[in-house]
N, C-alpha and C positions, 0 to 999 in steps of 0.2 A: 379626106384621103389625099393624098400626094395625084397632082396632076389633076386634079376634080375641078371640073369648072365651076364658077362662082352659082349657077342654075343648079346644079347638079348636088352642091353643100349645100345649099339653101331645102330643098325638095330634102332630103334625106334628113335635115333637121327638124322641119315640118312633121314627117313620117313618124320619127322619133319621138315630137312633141304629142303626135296624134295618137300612137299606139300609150305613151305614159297616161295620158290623160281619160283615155279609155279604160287603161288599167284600173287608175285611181275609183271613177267613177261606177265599175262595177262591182269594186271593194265594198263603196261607201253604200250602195245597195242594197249587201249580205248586211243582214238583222244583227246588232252585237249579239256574241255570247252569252248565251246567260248561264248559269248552276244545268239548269234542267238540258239546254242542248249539249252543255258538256258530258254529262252524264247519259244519255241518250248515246251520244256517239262513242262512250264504250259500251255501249251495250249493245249497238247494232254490230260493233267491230267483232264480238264474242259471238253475237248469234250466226255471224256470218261463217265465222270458223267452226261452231259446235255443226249447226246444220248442215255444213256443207263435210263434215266426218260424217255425220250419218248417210247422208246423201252417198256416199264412197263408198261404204261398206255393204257388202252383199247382203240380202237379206238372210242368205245360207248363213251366215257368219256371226249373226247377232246375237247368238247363243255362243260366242268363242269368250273365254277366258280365259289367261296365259297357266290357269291351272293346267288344262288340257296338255300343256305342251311336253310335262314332266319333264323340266330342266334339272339337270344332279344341281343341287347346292341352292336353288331354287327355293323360295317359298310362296307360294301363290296360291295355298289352301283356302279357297272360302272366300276368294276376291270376286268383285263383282262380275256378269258378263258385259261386254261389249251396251245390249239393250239395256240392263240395269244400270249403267254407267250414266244413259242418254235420259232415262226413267227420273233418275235420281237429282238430275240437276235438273227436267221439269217440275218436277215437284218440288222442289228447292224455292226455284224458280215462284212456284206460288206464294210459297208461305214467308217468302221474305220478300215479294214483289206486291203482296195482298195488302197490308198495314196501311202504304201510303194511297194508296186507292182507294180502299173502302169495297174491295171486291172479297167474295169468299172463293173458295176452290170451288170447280166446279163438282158437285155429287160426282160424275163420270171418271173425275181422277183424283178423288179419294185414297189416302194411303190402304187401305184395306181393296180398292178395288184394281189395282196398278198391276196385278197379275191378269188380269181378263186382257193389257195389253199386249197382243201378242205379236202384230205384224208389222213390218219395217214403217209401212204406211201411218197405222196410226197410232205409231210412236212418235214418229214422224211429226203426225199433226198435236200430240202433244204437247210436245217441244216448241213446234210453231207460237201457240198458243201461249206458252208463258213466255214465251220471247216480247208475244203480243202487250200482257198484263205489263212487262217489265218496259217496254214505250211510255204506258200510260201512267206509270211508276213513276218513271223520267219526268210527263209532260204536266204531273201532279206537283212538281217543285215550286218551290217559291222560297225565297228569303225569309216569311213569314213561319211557312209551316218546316223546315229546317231538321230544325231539331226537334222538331214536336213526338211523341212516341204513339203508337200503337192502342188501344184500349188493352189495356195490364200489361202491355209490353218494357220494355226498359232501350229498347235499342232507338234510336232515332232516323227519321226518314230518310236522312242524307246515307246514313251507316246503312239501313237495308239495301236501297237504291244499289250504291256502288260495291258492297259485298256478293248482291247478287253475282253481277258481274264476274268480281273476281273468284267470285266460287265456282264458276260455271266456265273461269278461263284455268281453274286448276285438276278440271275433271277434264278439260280439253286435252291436257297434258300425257293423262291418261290413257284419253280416246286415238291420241296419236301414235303413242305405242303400239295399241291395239293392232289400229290399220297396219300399221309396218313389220307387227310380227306376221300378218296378213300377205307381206308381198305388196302391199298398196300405199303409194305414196300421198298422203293428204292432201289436199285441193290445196292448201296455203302456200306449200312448199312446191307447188308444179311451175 
């Protein structure tokens, strides 16, 4: 800088040298990339957004569906509620998260048993729970097993893995109408 004495240029190039090199060296650190973290970190990026809508919305509410609201010109006969929305990509969430694991649903959230779910809580922890499977989804990957499919399946581990994902980020889309026909603006968006 203009006027900087020769001590004063030197120290600040040091600093410069010191802070780049420290950069560098906790880059080189961080493990590369690989298929499985990449996917992984959409799928913590959705759990974060889906759980944190349910998280928002009152447990009074989880029975709201924009049918209720009888909009003129509206058609929202027979649309999900708000908890059927959260229900549906946990279970989703199973049976496309199960294949590459080698996990089955559990008996408890069986399609035939997903009514006995009634309270924000352990919808709640449903949802948790295949978030969980869809980690181990993720940490299932390998170059190896790729494209491998399912026992009678036809989809491949790479396609369940990240469909998950995006199945569970277009029910989010859903879920955030909900909240804001609610008055409630989504945790993402605050």
């Amino acid at each position: 800088m203009k006027g900087e004495s020769l001590g004063m240029k030197q120290m600040r190039i040091v600093l410069f040298a010191a802070v780049f090199f420290v950069t560098v060296a906790a880059r080189a650190q961080q493990p590369a990339p690989t298929i499985a973290s990449a996917v992984d970190g959409e799928i913590t990026l959705v759990e974060s957004e889906v759980v944190g809508a349910a998280e928002a919305m009152p447990e009074s509410k989880f029975d709201f569906s924009p049918e209720s609201l009888h909009l003129p010109g509206a058609d929202y006969k027979g649309v999900r509620t708000f908890a059927r929305e959260l229900k549906h990509v946990a279970y989703s969430n199973y049976v496309l998260w199960s294949p590459p694991t080698g996990d089955k649903i559990p008996k408890k959230y069986a399609s035939d048993t997903l009514d006995s779910l009634k309270t924000k809580a352990e919808i709640i922890q449903f949802l948790k729970e295949s978030f969980a499977l869809g980690h181990k989804a993720a940490a299932a990957l390998t170059a190896q097993n790729l494209l491998q499919t399912g026992e009678g399946g036809k989809s491949t581990f790479l396609y369940l893995a990240t469909f998950g994902a995006a199945h569970a980020l277009d029910h989010y889309g859903q879920m955030v109408e909900y909240l804001r026909m609610n008055g409630i603006v989504p945790p993402a968006s605050r």
